[in-house]
C-alpha positions as CSV (number, residue, x, y, z in Angstrom):
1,X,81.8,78.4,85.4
2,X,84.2,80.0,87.9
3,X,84.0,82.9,90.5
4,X,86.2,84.7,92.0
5,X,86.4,86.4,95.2
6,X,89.1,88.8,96.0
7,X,89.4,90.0,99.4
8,X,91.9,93.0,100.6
9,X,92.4,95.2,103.1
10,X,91.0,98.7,103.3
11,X,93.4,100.2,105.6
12,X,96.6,98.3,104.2
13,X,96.2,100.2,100.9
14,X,95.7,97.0,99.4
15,X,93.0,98.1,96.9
16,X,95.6,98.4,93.8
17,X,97.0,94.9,94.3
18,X,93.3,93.7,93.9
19,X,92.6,95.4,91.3
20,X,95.6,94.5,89.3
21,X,94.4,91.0,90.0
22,X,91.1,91.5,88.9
23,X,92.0,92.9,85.6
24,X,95.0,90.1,85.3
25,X,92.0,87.4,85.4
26,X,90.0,89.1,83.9
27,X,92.2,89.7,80.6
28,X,93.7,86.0,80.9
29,X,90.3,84.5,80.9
30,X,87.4,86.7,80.4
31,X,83.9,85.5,79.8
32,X,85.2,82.2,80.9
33,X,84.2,83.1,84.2
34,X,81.6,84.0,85.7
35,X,82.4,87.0,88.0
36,X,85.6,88.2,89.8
37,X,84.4,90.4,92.9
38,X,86.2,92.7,95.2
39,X,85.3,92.6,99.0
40,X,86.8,95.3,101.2
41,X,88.1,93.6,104.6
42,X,90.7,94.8,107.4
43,X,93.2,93.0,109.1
44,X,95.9,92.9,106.6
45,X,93.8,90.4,104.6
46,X,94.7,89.7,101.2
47,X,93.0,86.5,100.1
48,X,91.6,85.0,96.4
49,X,89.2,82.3,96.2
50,X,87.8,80.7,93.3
51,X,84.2,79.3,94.0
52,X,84.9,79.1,97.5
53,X,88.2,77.8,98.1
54,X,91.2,79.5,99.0
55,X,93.7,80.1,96.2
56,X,95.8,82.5,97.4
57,X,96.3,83.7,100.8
58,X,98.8,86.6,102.4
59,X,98.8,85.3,105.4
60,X,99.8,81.6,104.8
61,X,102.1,83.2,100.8
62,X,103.6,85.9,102.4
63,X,103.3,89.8,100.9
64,X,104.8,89.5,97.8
65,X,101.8,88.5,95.5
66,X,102.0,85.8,93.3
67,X,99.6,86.7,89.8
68,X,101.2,83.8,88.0
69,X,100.4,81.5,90.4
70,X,96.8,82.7,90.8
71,X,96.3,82.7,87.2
72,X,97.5,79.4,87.2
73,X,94.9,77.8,90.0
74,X,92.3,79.7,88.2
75,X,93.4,78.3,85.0
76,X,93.1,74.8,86.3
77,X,89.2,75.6,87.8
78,X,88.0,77.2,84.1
79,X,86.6,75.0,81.3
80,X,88.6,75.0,78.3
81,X,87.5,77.3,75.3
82,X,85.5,74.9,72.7
């Protein structure tokens, strides 16, 4: 199965965001995966891996975060439902 790793900055306020797109995997694809965890960082870092490789990163996307997209990479990474 799949985990997740979202990492956000502390300082930038960032928490929300990573929340929303822990819920937003959570609800698309549930027990599916295996965890999806929230690291506190700092340095305006905003960045979702799935099973260690970078999905998503502010730095190289820009600020405006992309859930369909994520949901999308992570969708290709999960096992379809039998």
């Amino acid at each position: 199965m799949t985990t997740v790793e979202i990492e956000y900055c502390v300082p930038c306020g960032l928490l929300e965001p990573a929340i929303e797109t822990q819920a937003r995997l959570l609800n698309e694809f549930g027990q599916n995966l295996d965890g999806v965890t929230l690291t506190p960082g700092h340095g305006g870092v905003f960045v979702v891996t799935a099973d260690g490789e970078t999905i998503w990163d502010k730095a190289v996307h820009g600020s405006d975060l992309d859930l369909d997209l994520i949901v999308e990479a992570i969708d290709d990474r999960v096992p379809a439902e039998v």
